[in-house]
C-alpha positions as CSV (number, residue, x, y, z in Angstrom):
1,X,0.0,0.0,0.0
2,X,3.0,2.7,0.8
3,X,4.1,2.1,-2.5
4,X,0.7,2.9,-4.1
5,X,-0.1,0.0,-5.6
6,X,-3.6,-1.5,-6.1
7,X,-5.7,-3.8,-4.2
8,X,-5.4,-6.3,-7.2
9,X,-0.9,-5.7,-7.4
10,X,-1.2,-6.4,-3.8
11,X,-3.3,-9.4,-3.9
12,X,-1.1,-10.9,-6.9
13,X,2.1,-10.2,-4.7
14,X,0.7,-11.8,-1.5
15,X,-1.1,-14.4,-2.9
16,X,-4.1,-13.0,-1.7
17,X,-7.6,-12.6,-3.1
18,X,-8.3,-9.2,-4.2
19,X,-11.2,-8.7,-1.4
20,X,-9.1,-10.0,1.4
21,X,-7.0,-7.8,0.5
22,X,-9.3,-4.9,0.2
23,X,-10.9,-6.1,3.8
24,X,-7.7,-5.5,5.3
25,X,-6.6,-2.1,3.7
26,X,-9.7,-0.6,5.0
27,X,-8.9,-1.8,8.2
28,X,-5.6,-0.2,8.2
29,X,-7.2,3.0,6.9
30,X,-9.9,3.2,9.6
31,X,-7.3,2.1,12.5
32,X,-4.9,4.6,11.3
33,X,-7.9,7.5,10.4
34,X,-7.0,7.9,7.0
35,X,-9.0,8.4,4.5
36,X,-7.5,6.6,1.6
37,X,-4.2,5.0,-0.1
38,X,-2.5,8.8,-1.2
39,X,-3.0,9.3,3.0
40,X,-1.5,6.1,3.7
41,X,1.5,6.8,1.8
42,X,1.7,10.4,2.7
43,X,1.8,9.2,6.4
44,X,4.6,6.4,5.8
45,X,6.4,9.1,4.6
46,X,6.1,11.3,7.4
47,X,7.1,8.6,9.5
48,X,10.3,7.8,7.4
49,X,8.7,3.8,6.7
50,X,9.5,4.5,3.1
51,X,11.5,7.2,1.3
52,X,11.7,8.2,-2.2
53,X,13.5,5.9,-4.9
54,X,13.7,3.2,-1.5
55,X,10.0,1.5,-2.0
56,X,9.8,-0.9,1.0
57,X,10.0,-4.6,0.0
């Protein structure tokens, strides 16, 4: 998600289906109060999780 990929890229990285995956992004977002994925990766940033060029693997 901090690297702004899709629910589908995430799914097909993790071997996940596309609405667990959703199911547990929202999750994130709720927990964290964010209001989407551009938030999410805004606030990895701020928090120095990921950094530009450096996607986290």
């Amino acid at each position: 998600m901090a690297r702004g990929e899709s629910n589908a890229e995430i799914a097909g990285t993790l071997y996940l289906s596309e609405a667990t995956v959703k199911t547990h992004v929202g999750r994130v977002l709720a927990k964290l109060g964010l209001r989407d994925g551009v938030q999410a990766v805004i606030w990895a940033y701020e928090r120095r999780l990921i950094r530009p060029g450096h996607p986290p693997r």
